[in-house]
N, C-alpha and C positions, 0 to 999 in steps of 0.2 A: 292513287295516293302513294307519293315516297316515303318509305319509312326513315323516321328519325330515329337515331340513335340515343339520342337523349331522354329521361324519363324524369317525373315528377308525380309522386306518391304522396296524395292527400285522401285514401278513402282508404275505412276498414275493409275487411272480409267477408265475405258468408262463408260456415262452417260445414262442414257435413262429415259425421264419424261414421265409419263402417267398422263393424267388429274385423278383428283381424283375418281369424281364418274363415268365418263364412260368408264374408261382405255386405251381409245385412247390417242394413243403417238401422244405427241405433240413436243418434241423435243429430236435427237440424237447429244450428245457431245460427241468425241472423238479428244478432241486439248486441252486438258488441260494440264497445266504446272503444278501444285500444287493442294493437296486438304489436307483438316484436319476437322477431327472429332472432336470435344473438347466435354467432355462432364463434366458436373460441376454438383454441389448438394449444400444447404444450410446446415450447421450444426448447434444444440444447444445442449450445454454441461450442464450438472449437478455438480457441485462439491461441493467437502464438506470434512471435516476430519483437520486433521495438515496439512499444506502445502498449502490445500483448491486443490488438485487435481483433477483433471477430473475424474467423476466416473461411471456416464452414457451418452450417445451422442445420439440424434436425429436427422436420417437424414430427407431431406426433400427438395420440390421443385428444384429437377430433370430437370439441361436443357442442352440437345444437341446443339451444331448448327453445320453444316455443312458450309464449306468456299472452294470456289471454284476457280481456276484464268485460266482462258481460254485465251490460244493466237490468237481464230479465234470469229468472232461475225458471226453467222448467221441469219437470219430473225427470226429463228424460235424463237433463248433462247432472241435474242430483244425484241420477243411477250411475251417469259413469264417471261422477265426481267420489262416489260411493263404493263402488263395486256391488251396491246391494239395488234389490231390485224395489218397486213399488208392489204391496197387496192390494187386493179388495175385500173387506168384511167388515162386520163390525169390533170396534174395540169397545173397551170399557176404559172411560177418559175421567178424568175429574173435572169438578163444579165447584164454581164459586161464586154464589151471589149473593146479594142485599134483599129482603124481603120485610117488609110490613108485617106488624101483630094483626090481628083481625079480632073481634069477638063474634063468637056464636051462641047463645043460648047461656053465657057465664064461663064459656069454654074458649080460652086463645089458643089461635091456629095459625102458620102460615101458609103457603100455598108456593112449592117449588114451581119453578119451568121445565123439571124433569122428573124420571123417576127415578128414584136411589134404587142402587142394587142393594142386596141385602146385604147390613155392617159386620165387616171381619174384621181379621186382622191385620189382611192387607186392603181393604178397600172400607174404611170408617168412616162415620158419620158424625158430624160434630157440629152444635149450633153452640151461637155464642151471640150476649146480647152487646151491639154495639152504638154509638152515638154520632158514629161518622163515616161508615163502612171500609172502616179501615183496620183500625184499633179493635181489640177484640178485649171484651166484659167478661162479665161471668158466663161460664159456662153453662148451658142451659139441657135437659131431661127433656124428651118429646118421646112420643109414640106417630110413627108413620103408616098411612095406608096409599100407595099412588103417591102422587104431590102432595096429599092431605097430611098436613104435619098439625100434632095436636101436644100444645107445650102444655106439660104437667112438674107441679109440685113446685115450681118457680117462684119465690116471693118477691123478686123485685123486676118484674115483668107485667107490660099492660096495655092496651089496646094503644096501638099508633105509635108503638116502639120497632127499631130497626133490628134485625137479628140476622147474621152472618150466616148462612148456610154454607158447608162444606160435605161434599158428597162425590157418590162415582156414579155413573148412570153407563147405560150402554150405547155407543153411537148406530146412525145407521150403518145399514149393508154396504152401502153405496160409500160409506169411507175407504179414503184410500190411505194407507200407511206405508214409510219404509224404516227400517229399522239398522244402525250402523252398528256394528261387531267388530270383535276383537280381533278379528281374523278372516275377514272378506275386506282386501283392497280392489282399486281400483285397477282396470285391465290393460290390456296392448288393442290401440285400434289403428285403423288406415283413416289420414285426414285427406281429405280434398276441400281445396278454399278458393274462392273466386273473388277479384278484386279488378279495381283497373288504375293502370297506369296511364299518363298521360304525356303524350310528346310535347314535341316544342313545333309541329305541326297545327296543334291546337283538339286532337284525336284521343281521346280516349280508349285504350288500346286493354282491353281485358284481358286476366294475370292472372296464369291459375299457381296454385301451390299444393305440389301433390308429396305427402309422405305418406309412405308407405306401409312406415313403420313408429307408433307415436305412441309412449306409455303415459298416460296421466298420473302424475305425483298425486299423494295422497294428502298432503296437504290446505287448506282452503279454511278458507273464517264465511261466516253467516254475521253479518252485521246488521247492530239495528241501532236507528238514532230517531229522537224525535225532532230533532232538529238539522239543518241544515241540507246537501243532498244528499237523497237517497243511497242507500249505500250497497256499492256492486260488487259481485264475485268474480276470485281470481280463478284463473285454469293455469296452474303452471303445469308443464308439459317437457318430456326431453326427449327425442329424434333419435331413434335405436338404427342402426343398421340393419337391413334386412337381407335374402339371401342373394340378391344381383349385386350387394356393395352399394347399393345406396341408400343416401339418408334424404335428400328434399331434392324435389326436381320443380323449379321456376319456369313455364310457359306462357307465352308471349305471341296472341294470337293476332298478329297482323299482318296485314298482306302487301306484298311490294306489286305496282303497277311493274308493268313487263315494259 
């Protein structure tokens, strides 16, 4: 096969970050919808003569960034969309459901799906009788034992009525959480991306894009919509120089017949 000179770019990347200084990978993308390279320079011109023309130009202040839009979020590019990491334990989360009156013995009761931690005053308990589980009535006096909730002293509550439960309960172990802070951003890592070009041979000629040196802005939105599509996260990114003086190296792995 002769190699052509000419190229035509119609496919994304796959992604692969390695922390900077230990090269352990720390996150695989492979669901990205879009990427772009921009890369930009500052100019200063000299002019002079009739017309006052441009006659000498200096470039200067060279910047890449990298922009990325992903349709999948994994824990991993969260952590290094984050700078924070993912735990494992349990939390204490909040509860909010709809629940039926019951009668027992002359005694109304409802019956959570979880168990309340005990009410403070940062983790409170509150029921409230409602018509549409939305709207919130009177506030309503219970005694809880487990999910056993026993509503007393209530006069306008009765069996087959709807009553809003608000509660915190403990998650499992097996939850994973991370948490974003005021003061842990996102780090410097080394990208390697693979992609293919295709000649005008008809060749699909894979294209790697290696930097070296790549800090993730801390920037980014979590969108949500009931309607329409789904909505994806951005990676904006800027191309740091590293210590050989480079910023992005393009390879181009194809082979010329001899």
């Amino acid at each position: 096969m002769t190699a052509s000179q000419n190229y035509g770019v119609r496919e994304i990347f796959n992604v692969t970050l390695r922390d900077y200084k230990s090269r352990e990978l720390r996150a695989i993308i492979e669901s990205l919808t879009a990427s772009s390279v921009e890369i930009s320079a500052q100019s200063a011109s000299l002019r002079g003569g009739q017309g006052n023309p441009e006659r000498i130009i200096w470039d200067s202040e060279k910047d890449i960034a990298l922009n990325m839009t992903d349709s999948l979020i994994t824990k991993a590019t969260l952590e290094a969309l984050t700078g924070s990491k993912f735990t494992k334990g349990a939390k204490i989360v909040p509860k909010k459901e709809v629940v039926t009156v019951t009668s027992d013995a002359g005694s109304l009761a409802i019956v959570l799906t979880r168990i309340p931690v005990a009410s403070n005053a940062k983790y409170p308990i509150f029921f409230y009788k409602t018509v549409d589980g939305t709207n919130m009535g009177e506030k309503l006096t219970a005694t809880s034992t487990g999910t056993e909730v026993t509503l007393t002293g209530n006069t306008d509550i009765k069996e087959g009525d709807q009553v809003i439960a608000s509660y915190y309960y403990e998650s499992p172990v097996t939850t994973q959480s991370i948490t974003i802070t005021a003061d842990i951003f996102p780090g410097v890592y080394t990208l390697e991306g693979t992609t293919f070009w295709r000649n005008e041979d008809g060749y699909d000629v894979e294209a790697l894009f290696l930097i070296p040196k790549l800090k993730i802005l801390p920037n980014f939105t979590i969108g949500m919509a009931s309607s329409g599509d789904p909505q994806p996260f951005e990676f904006n990114c800027k191309v740091l120089k590293d210590k050989e003086n480079e910023m992005i190296t393009i390879v181009l792995l194809e082979e010329d017949d001899e």
